[in-house]
N, C-alpha and C positions, 0 to 999 in steps of 0.2 A: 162359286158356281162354275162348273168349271166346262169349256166349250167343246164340243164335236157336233156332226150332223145332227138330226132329230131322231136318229133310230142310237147309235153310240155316246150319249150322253153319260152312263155309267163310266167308269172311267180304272177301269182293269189291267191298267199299260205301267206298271214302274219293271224297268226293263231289269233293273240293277237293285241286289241285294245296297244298303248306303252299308261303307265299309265303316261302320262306327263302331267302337266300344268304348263308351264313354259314361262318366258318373255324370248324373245332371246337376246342375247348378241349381241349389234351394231357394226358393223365394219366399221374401216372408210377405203376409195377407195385408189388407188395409181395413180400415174400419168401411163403417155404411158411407160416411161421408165421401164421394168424387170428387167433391169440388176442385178443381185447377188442374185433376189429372187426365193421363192419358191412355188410353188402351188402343193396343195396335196390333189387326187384323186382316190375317193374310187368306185372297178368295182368290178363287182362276177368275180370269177377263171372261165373258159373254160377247162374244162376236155376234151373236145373233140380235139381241138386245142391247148392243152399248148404254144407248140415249136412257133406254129404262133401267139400267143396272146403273149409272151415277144418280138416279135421281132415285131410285131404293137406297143409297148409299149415304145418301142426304139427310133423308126422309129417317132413318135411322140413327144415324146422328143426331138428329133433333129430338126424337122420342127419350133415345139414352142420356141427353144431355139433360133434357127436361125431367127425368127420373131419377137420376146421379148425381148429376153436377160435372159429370165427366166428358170426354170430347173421342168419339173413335175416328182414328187416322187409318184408314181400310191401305194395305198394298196390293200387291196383284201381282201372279202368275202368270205363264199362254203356254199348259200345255206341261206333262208330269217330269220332262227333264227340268225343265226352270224352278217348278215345284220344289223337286230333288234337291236342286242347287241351291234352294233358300231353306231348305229344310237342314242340310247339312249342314252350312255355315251358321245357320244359327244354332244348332246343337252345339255345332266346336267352339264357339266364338261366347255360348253362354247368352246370348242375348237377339233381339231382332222379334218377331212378333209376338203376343201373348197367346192370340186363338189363330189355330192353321183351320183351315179346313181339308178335309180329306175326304178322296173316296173311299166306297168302302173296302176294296182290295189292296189300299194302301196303309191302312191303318198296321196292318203285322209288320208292315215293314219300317213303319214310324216306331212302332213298340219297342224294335230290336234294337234303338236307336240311346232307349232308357232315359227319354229326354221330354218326356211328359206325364203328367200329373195321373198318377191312380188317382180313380176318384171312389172318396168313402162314402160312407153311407149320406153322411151330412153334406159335403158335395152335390150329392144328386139331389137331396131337397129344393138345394140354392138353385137347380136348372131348373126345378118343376117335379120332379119324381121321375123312378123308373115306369111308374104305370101311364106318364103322360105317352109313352113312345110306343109305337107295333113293336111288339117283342121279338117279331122275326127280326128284324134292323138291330137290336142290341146286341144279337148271337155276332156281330161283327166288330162290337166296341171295344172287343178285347180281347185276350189270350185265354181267360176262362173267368166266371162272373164274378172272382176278385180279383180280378186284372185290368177291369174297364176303364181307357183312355179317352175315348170318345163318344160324345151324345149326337145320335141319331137328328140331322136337322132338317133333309126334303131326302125323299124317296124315289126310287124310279122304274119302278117294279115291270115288268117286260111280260108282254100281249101280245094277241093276235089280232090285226084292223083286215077287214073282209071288208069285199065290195058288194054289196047291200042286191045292187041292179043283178050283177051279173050272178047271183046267187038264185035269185029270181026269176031269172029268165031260164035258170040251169034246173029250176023244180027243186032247190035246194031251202027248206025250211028253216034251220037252225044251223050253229057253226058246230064243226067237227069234234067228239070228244076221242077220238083217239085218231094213232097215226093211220092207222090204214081208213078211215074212213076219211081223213085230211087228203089223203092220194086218191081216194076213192070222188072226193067232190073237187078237185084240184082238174082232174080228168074232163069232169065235168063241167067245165069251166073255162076250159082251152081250146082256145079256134089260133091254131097257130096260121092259119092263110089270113087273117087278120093282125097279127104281132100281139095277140092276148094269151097269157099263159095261167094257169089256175094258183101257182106258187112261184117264189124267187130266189135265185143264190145269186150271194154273192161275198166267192170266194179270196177275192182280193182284200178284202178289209181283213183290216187289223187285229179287230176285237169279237166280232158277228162269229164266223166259225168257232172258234174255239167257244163261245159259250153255247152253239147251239149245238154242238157233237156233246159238251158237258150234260146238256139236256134230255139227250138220250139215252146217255148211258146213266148217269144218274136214275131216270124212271127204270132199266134194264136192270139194276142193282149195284152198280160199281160205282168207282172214280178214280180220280188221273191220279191221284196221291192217295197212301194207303193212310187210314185213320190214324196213326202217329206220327204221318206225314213223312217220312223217313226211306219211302220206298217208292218210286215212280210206278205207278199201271196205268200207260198212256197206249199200251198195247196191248189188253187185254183183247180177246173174243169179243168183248161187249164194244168197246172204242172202234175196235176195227169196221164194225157190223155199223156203229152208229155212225161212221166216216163213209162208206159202202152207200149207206142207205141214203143222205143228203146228196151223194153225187149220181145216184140211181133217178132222182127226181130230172136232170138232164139227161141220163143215158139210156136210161130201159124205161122210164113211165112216163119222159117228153112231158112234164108238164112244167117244166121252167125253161125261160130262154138261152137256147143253145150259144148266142152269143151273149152272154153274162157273165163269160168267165173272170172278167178283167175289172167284173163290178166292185163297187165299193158300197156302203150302205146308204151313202146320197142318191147311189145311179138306183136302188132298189124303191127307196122313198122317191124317186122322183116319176118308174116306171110303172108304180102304185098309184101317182098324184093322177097319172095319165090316163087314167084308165086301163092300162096293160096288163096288169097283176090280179085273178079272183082274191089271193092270201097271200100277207105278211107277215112273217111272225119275226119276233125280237124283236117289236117297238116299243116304246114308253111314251107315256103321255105326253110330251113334249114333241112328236110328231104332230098334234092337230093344232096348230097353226097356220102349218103349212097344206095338210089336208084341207083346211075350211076354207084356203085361198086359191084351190085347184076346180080341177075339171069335176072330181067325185066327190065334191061338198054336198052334204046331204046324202050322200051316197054309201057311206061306210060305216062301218061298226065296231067294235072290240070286243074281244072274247077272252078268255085265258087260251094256254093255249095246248093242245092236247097233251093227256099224261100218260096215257097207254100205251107202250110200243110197238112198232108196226109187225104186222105181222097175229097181233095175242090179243085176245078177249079182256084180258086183264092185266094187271103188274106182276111182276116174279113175289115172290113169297117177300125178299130182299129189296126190293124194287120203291124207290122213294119218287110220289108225286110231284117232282119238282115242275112248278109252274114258272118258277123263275128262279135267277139267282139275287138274292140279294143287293140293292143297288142302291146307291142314292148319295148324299155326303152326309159327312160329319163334323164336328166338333172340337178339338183337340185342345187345351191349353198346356202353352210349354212350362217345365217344371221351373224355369230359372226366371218364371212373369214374377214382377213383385205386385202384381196388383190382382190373383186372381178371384180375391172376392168381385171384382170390376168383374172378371170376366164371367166369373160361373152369371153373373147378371146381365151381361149380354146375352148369355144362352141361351138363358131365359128367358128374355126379351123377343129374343127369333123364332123359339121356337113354343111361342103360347100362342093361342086361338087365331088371336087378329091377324100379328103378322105372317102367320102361317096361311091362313087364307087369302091374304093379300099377295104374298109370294106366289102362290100357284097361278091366281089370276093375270098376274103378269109375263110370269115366265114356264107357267108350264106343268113345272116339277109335283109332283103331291104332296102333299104335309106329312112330315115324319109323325105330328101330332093325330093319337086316333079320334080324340072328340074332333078333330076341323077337319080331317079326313072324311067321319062318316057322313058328317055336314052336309059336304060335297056329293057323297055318294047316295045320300037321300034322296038328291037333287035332280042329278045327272046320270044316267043309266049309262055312259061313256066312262065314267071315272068310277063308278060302281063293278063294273066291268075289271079293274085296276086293282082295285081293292080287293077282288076274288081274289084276283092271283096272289097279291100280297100274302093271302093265307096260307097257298102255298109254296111260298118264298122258300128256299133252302141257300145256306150260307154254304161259299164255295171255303173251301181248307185254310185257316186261318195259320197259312206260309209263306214264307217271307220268298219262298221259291216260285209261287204263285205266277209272278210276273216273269220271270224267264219261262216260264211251261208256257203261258199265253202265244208267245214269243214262237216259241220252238212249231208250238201247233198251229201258227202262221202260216208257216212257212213250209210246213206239209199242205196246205191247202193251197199255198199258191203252186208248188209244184205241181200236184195233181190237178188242178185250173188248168196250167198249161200244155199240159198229156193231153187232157179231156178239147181243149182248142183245136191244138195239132193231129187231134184223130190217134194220138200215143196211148191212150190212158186204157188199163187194165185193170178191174176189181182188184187182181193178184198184185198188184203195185202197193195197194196200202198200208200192208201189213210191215214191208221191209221200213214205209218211210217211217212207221211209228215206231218200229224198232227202233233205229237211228235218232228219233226225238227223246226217246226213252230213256237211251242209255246216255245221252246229252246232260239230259237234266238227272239222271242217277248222279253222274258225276258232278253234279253242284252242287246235291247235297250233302250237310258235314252234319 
């Protein structure tokens, strides 16, 4: 599970293609019987949860051991360089854990590595089946659907959390289904002689920008990478319009804080906790922890989050509903385990009914599983809320270039942050920067 704030949980950052070309190391299977052996399982650290993440670690151990005979030694990552670095050395080296976990923007770049198990037909029994998982989460498992490397194992599919009062007090009934009625109630919302603002950037984070301009343009009909992936459109009409339109919410429609340019997605979830913010958008469910220990407990809501682009009645003919990107982690066993009947049974193990609902209860995330998911969403009009969007989950370009565009589209938003600070910044600015990112990442595609 791997750590960031409660809004960047997804985890989209491998900055670096891993320079591998390498055959993988076969391993041969074991029988049913575990007894005396070992399987070894590599997860990110939970800064947020330590105390509860050794004691699911345990608590795991003792389930598998009492089902197998077997004993799992968990290791641990902080954070996708470290990842990288154990992901590498164990491809080159042949050896080092059986199951990685992975996010799901890391998994192509794991594939390209050739250093983990396609899984067959009969594989995916031994996890539970392909129909135990949301299908949107599988369109990430792999390079095409006989190429799947990884089983979907928590989700964390990205919403909109609205503050309930101030919607109320605003005559605002329901939450926004497209963008200009978002600006239109965001307006609505905003008593800046107060420090409350109807919506929030924040352009300094790492990860936030570039999926929420992907958001736009995605509903407008494009993307950053042409469908063979081969060709960067990071500066298309649509990109620029969607880069334009998130920094218009501070320069022409004043409804987010003019001093936020230096935020990061803690300073957004925290000006949200405070009462300060009418809409969020980019969260995952792993924010209401922290909401239900604030000022606006009881006070907020989750919505998906609007699909229309601003501006239109409706989508382009082209135009895909992305309610989110794809998100969550996965599964991976490495090809050189000699134990992965062990492992495809762990998989199993994590990702059936129980422990799936007992993971969310703890730490947040939703169940990659759809029977424990809908469970939940029976229940909970919060996490049912979650599972809309799931539906329309759209997976981001299964490339290995992925993570440098993340990167590059950074760092156009921190540029333009600091235009927009220093009273510099011009609509007519964005286009040059995107060019510039463009042609960046043309050239690192081979």
């Amino acid at each position: 599970m791997k750590t960031s704030s409660p809004r960047t949980r997804f985890w989209p950052s491998l900055f670096l293609l891993l320079p591998l070309i390498l055959a993988a190391c076969g391993g041969s299977p074991n029988g049913a019987n575990g007894s005396g052996q070992t399987l070894h399982v590599l997860i990110g650290i939970n800064t947020t949860y330590p105390t509860q993440q050794k004691q699911w670690m345990q608590q795991i151990n003792n389930d598998f051991h009492k089902a197998t005979g077997a004993t799992v030694v968990f290791d641990t990552y902080n954070g996708s360089n470290e990842e990288q670095t154990k992901l590498q050395s164990a491809v080159v080296s042949g050896s080092g854990p059986d199951i990685f976990s992975l996010g799901t923007t890391f998994v192509p770049t794991a594939q390209a590595t050739k250093g983990f198990t396609v899984l067959s037909d009969d594989d995916w029994k031994l996890v539970g089946g392909k129909d135990r998982f949301f299908k949107q989460q599988l369109t990430m498992s792999g390079s095409s659907p006989d190429q799947l490397i990884a089983v979907p194992w928590v989700m964390r599919p990205f919403a909109m959390v609205y503050n309930t009062e101030l919607f109320q007090k605003a005559g605002i009934t329901a939450p926004p289904k497209t963008w200009t009625e978002f600006v239109d109630d965001a307006k609505k919302t905003t008593n800046s002689s107060k420090g409350i603002y109807g919506a929030e950037v924040d352009p300094s984070d790492s990860f936030d920008p570039w999926k929420i301009w992907w958001t736009f343009v995605e509903q407008m009909g494009s993307n950053f990478l042409s469908k063979d992936s081969k060709t960067a459109q990071m500066n298309t009409p649509e990109a620029v319009k969607a880069v334009q339109f998130w920094f218009d919410w501070v320069t022409t429609h004043k409804i987010a804080d003019p001093n936020s340019m230096t935020w990061k997605a803690a300073d957004a979830v925290s000006a949200f906790s405070n009462g300060k913010v009418g809409m969020q958008i980019m969260v995952t469910p792993t924010v209401t922890p922290t909401l239900q220990k604030s000022t606006v407990a009881g006070k907020y809501a989750f919505a998906p989050m609007p699909t229309i682009p601003y501006g239109m009645q409706q989508r382009p003919a082209n135009g895909v509903p992305a309610a989110t990107i794809v998100s969550g982690d996965m599964l991976a066993v490495a090809d050189y385990s000699p134990v992965k009947d062990l492992a495809f049974k762990f998989i199993n193990l994590v990702t059936d009914d129980q422990h799936q609902l007992a993971w969310t209860k703890t730490f947040g995330d939703l169940p990659a599983n759809v029977a424990a998911a809908n469970s939940l969403a029976s229940k909970d009009a919060q996490t049912a809320a979650f599972i809309q969007a799931e539906q329309g989950a759209t997976p981001t370009p299964f490339a290995g270039i992925w993570g440098p565009l993340e990167v590059s589209l950074a760092g156009v938003s921190s540029k333009l942050a600091n235009e927009v600070a220093t009273n510099h910044y011009s609509p007519s600015h964005v286009k040059p920067l995107l060019d510039q990112a463009n042609q960046q990442i043309q050239s690192q595609i081979h």
